[in-house]
C-alpha positions as CSV (number, residue, x, y, z in Angstrom):
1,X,7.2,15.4,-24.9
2,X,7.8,13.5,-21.8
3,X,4.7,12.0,-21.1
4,X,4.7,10.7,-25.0
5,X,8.1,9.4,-24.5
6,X,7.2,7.7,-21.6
7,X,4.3,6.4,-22.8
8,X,5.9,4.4,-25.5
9,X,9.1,3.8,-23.8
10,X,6.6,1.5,-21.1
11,X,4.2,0.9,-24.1
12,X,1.4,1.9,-21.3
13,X,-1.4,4.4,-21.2
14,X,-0.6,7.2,-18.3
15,X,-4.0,8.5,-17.3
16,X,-4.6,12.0,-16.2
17,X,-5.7,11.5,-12.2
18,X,-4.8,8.2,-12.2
19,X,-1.3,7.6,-13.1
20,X,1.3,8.2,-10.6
21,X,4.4,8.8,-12.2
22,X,8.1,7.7,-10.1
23,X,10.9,9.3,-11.3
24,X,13.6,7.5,-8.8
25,X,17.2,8.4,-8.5
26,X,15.9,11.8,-10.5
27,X,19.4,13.3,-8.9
28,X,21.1,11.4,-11.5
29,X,19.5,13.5,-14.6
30,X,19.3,17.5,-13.6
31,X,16.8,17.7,-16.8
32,X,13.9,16.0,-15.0
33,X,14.8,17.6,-11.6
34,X,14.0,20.9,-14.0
35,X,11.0,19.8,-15.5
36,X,9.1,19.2,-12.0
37,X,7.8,22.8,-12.7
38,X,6.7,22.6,-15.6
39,X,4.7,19.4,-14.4
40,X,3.4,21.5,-11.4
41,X,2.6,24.8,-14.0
42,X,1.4,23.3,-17.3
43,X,0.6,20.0,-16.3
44,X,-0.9,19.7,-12.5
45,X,-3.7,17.0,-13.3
46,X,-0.4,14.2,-13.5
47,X,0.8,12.7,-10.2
48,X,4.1,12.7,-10.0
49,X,7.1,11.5,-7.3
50,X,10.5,11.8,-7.5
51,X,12.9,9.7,-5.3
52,X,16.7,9.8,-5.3
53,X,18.8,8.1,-2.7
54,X,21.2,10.9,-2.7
55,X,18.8,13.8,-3.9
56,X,19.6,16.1,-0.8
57,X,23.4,15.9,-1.7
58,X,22.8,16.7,-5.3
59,X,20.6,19.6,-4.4
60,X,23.4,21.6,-2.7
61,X,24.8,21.8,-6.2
62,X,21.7,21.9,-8.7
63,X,20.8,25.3,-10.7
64,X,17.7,26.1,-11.5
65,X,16.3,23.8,-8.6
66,X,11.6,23.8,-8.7
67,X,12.1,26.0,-5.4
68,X,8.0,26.6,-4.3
69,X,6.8,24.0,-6.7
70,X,8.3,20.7,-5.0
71,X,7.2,19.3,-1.8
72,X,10.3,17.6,0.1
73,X,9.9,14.8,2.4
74,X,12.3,12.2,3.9
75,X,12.0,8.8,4.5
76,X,13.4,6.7,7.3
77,X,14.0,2.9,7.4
78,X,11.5,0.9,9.8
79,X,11.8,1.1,13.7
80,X,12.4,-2.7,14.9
81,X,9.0,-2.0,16.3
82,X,7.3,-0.6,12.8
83,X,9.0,-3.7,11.3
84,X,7.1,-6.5,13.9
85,X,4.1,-4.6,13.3
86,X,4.8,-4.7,9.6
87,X,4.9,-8.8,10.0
88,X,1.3,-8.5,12.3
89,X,3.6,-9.9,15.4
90,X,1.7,-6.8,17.0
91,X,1.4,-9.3,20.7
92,X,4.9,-9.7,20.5
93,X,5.6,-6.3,20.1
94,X,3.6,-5.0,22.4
95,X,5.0,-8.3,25.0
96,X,8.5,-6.3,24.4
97,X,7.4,-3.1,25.0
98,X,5.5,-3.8,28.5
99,X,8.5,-5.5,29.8
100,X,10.1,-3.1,33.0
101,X,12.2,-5.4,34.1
102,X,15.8,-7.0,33.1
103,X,14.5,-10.6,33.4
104,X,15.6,-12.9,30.7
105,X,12.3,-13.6,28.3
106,X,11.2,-17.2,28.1
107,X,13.2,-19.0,25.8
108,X,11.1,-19.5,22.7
109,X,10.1,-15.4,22.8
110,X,13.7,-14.9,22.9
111,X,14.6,-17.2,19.7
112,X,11.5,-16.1,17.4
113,X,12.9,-12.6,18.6
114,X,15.6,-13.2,17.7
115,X,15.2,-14.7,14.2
116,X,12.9,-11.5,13.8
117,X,15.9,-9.3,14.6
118,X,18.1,-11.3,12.0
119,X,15.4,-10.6,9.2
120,X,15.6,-6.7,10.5
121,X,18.8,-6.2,10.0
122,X,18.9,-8.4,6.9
123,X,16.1,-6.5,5.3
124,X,17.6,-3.2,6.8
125,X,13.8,-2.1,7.6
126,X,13.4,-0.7,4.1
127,X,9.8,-1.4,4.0
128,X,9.8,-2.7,0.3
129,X,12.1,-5.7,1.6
130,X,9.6,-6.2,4.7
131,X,6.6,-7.1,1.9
């Protein structure tokens, strides 16, 4: 019933194997936290992922939580580093990293750091916001 619903809520085709399926924010409707096993037991050939900013919270107070059926992982916001490497400014990455000593850097590596640094903690090194 879900996959029907979804298919004509999105009036799009979901493809067994092919479709990845995003349930985000699933914390916010216990019903579809449930129904990741019966995905995982009566429908394994759909890929599906299921996001929630504050899922671990709303776990501690779930019933009838998938428990064996879900695969957990958590996801951290990019390193400063990640984040240069992310914009291909792997030279000046790797220029920041070699540096031993407490020299001043040459004063245009210091400003395009610097405007880098501003779009970091602008962007908050959620990689979605770095593409």
């Amino acid at each position: 019933m879900i996959l029907k619903a979804l298919t004509i809520e999105m009036n799009a085709e979901i493809v067994e194997g092919k479709t990845l399926l995003i349930f985000d924010e699933i914390q916010e409707c216990p019903n579809a936290l449930n129904s990741l096993k019966y995905f995982c037991e009566n429908a394994p050939e759909y890929h599906i992922v299921a996001a929630g900013s504050l899922l671990g919270v709303k776990l501690a107070h779930v019933k009838g939580f998938p428990v064996g059926k879900v695969q957990l992982l958590t996801l951290y916001p990019l390193s400063f580093f990640e984040f240069l490497e992310a914009l291909k400014e792997v030279r000046l990455k790797d220029f920041i990293e070699e540096q031993k000593n407490r020299e001043p850097l040459p004063p245009h590596l210091h400003e395009k750091l610097l405007m880098h640094f501003k779009e970091y903690l602008f962007v908050g090194g959620m990689s979605e916001g770095v593409l």
